[in-house]
N, C-alpha and C positions, 0 to 999 in steps of 0.2 A: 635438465631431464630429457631421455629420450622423446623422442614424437608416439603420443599415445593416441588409442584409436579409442573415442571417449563418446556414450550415449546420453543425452540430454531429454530427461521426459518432462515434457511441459513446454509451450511454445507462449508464455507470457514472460512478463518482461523480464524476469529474473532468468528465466530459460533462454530467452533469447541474449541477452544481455553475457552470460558467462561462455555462450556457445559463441558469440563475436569475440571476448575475450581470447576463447581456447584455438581456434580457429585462425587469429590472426598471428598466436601464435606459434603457429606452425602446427597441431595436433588434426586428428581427424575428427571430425565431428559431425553424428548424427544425431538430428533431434525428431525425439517421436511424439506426435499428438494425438491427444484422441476424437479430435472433432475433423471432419472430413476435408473442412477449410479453416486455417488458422482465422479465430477472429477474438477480439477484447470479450470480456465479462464484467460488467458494471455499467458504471457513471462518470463519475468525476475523482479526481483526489489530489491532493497538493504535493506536487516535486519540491521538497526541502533544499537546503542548501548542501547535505548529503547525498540524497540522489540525484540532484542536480552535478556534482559534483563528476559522480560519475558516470553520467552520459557528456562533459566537457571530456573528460579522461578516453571518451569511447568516440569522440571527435561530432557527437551529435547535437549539442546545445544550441547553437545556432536555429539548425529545423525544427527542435519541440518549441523553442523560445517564439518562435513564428507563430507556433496554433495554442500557444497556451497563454493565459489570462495572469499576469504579475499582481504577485498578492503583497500589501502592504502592512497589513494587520487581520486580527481577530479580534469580533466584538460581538459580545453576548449581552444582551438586556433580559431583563426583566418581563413576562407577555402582558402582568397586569400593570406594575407601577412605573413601568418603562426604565427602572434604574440602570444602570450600567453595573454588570456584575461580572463580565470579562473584557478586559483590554488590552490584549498583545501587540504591539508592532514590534517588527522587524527594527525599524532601526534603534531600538533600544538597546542593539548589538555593534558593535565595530565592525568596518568593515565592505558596508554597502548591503551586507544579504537580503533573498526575501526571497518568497515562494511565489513557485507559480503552478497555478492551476490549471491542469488539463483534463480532458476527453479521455480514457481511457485508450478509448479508438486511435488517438494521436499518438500517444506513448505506443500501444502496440504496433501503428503505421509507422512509423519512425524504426523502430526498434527491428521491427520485421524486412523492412526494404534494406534496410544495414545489411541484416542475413541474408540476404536474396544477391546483393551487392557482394556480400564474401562466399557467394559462392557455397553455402553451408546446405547439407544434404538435408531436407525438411521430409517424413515419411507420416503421411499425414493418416487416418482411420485406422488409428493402432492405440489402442488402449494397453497399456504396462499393468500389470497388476500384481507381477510377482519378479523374481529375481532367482541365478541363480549363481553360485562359483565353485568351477571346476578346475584345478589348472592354474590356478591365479588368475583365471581371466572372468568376466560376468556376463552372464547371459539376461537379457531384459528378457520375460513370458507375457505373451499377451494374454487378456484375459480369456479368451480361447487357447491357447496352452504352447501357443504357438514361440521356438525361440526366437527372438528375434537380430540375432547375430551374437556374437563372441567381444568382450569391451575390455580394455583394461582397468574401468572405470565407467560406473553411474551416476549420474549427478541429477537428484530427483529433485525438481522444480514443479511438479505438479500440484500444490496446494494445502490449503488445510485437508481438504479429504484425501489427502496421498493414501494410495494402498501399500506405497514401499518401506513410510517410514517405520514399519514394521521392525522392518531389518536390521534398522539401526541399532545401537550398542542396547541403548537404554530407550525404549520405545513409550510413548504414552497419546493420550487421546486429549482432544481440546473437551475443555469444561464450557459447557453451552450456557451461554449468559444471556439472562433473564428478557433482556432487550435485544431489538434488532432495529432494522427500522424500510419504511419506504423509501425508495427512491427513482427519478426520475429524470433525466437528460430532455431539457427544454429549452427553445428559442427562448435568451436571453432579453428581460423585460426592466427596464434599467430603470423607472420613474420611482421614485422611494429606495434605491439600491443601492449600494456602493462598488461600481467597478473593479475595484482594487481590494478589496475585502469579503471572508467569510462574514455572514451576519447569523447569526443563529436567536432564537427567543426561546425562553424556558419559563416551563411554568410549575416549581419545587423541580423535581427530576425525574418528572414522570411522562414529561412534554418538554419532547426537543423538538424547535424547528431552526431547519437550514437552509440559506441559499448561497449557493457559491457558483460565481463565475467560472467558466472552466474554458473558455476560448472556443477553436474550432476544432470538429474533429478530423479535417482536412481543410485543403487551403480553398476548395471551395465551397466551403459551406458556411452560413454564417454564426456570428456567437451563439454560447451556448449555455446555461448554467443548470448545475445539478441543485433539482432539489428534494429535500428528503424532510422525514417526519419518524420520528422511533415511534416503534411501536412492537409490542410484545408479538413473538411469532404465535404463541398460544392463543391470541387475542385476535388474531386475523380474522377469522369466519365468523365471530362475531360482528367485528365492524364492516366485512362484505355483507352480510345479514342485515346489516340496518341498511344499507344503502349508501348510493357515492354521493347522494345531498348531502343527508348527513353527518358524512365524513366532511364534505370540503366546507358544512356551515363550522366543525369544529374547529376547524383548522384556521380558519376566516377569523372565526370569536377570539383565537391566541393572536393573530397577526392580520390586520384586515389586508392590507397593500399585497399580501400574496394570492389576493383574489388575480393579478397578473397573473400569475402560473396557474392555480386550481383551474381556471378556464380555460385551460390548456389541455386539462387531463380529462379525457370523454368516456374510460371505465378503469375500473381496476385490473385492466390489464396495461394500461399504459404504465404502473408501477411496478417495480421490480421489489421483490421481500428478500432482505439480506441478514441473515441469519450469523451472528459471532461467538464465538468460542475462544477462551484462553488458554494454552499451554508452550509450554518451551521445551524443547527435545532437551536432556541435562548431556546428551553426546548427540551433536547431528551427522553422524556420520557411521558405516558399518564399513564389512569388510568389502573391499571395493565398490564403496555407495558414499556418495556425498549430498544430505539434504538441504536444501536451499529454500529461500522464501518462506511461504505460510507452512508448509510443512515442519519447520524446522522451530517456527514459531507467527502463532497469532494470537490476538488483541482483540479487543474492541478500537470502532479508530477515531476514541477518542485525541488521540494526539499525534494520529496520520502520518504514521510513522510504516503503514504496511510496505509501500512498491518501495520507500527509501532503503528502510532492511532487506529487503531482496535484493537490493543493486548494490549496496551494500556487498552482501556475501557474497553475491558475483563476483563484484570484486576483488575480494579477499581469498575465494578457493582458486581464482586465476594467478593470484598475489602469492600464493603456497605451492602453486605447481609451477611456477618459475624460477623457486627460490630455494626448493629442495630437491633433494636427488631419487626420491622412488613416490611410487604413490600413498604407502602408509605413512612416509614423514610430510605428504605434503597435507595428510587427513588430518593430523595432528596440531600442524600450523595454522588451518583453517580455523579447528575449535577453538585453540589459544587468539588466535586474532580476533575474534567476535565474539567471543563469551562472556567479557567483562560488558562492551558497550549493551548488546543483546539482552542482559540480564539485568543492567538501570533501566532499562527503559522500560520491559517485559514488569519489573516492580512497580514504575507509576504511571504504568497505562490500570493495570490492574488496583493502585491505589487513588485514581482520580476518579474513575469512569463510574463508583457508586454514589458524587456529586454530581452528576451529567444524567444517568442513568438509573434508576432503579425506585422503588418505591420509597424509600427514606423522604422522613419529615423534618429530620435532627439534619444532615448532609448538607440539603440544599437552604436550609435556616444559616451554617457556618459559612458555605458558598457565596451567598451574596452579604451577609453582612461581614465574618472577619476576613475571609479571602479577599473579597471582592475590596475590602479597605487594605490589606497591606499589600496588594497588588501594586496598588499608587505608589509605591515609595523602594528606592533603591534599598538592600540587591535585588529584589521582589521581580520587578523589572525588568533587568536583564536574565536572569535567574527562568522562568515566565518563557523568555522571547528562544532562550536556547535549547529551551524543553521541548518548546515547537519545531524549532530547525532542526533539532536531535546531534546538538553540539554540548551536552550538558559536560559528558565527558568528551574526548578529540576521539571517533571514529577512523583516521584518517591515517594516525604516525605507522600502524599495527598492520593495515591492507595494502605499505608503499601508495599511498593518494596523496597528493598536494592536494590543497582544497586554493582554488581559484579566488585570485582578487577580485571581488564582485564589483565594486562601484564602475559603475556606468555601463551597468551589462545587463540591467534588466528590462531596456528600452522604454522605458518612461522618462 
């Protein structure tokens, strides 16, 4: 394909991630954000052996593998009778895999100094909010009306709340799911924890708590781990209403050992409220627009599969624009490349997360007693471990990616 002059909106990791891609491959590439300093949004979240994949592919593994915390397993108990009611590890897969856990802030420092490195035109306090094609060529509008150049191609990375994927063929809106939850990025309190593991406690599906190691979010800072508590967004001003005692006696009564963290948080403003919605664009793609990441499709993250599908599609629209001759065949190849894996996984985040999530009494009763039992035993197992990695089907053959011999690369 010719060298295209190509606008990227969204400067997270999906944005930045397909902008190194496009970039190094010879094209022009400007990416527009709308914050006046690129910086991360969130907490923590586990790099699969999917997205992991493709930041080896992107030659960066080495530096996130440095600031992120290598995850061995998931394990979920019980908050009153302490049973074991989830047990994932990693190696109940061939191979060596396992996840690692970062900082958000590391993923986007990482990913960000890559662009800075290639040299990628970053055009920062510019909000996109519309689009337009004249010419066969696209014009990004800001939300003040303004154009902001002429593209051969848009490639909207900017989120679940995208204002572009309007454009797209078949447009639709994420369904707001009943749960959200807290969350927090805090010095790392290790006495009762496992380094190597998400720990979570449930109490039916109506109380999740989590703590997960997520490393540093630079190389000088020290550990670090996210932790969170769902909780209904409609339900919020009630529980600031009672107070943050009675918030952290609640939370104490399901897990006492995270009195380490609660002591850590001095108002409800040290937490962050993360609000999820489910949908999947059934085309993420329009006429000279191509949607990436949350926009194209979000979850709840129950099975933390969000930043892997975005690096993912990076991937893969950089995998169609090398592979095809104009930019309509290469939109075409993108959807064919990710629509089968996109669409397992988008069915059982949305068929797990009312056992994890939601008011059900009958759910979390099959959760710990028959799940929780045929989890023990092969395929269940493996089956389990690669739902986590988001290898259930191969992501891999369809975006040109080899996926990396993992043994001995996760430095433990």
């Amino acid at each position: 394909m010719r060298v295209l002059d190509i606008a990227v909106v969204g400067a997270g990791p999906a944005g930045l991630a397909v902008a190194l891609y496009l970039a190094r491959a010879g094209h022009r590439v400007t990416i527009f954000e709308r914050f006046e300093k690129p910086a991360p949004v969130g907490s923590g979240l586990i790099l699969q052996p999917t997205g992991l994949a493709v930041l080896h592919d992107l030659g960066l593994f080495s530096e996130i593998l440095a600031l992120g915390a290598t995850i061995e397993r998931l394990r979920g108990t019980d908050a009153r009778s302490g049973r074991t009611v989830l047990d994932v590890r990693y190696d109940a897969l061939p191979g060596g895999r396992f996840g690692l856990a970062v900082h958000r802030a590391a993923l986007f420092g990482v990913l960000f100094r890559a662009a800075r490195r290639q040299g990628i035109a970053i055009e920062t306090g510019t909000e996109i909010g519309a689009m337009d094609v004249t010419g066969g060529r696209a014009a990004p509008i800001t939300t003040e009306g303004r154009v902001a150049g002429r593209f051969d191609l848009i490639i909207d990375a900017s989120g679940a709340r995208s204002r572009l994927k309007r454009f797209a063929r078949k447009p639709s809106d994420p369904r707001p799911l009943a749960y959200g939850a807290f969350w927090a990025s805090l010095p790392w309190r290790g006495d009762g924890f496992d380094a190597h593991a998400l720990v979570q406690r449930y109490s039916r599906a109506s109380v999740m708590i989590g703590v997960l190691p997520i490393g540093r979010p630079d190389p000088e800072s020290g550990p670090m781990a996210a932790f969170f508590w769902s909780i209904k967004p409609d339900d919020v001003q009630k529980v600031r209403a009672a107070g943050l005692s009675a918030w952290k006696d609640r939370v104490a009564g399901f897990w006492p050992d995270c009195a380490a963290y609660l002591d850590q948080i001095g108002s409800f403003d040290d937490l962050t409220l993360a609000r999820y919605g489910h949908h999947t664009l059934a085309r993420p793609v329009g006429l000279r627009l191509a949607v990436i990441g949350d926009g194209a499709h979000s979850t709840s993250p129950q099975l933390g599969q969000g930043a892997n599908m975005a690096l993912l599609d990076a991937r893969a629209l950089a995998h169609a624009l090398a592979t095809t001759e104009d930019v309509d065949a290469a939109l075409s190849a993108y959807v064919r490349m990710r629509r089968r894996h996109v669409r397992v996984f988008q069915a059982m985040s949305w068929m797990f997360t009312p056992f994890y999530q939601s008011d059900s009494r009958v759910l979390p009763f099959l959760r710990d007693r028959l799940v929780a039992t045929v989890a023990r035993v092969e395929p269940a197992q493996k089956f389990l471990a690669s739902m986590v990695a988001g290898t259930v089907i191969d992501p891999f053959e369809r975006i040109g990616l080899t996926e990396p011999s993992w043994e001995g690369m996760s430095g433990t």
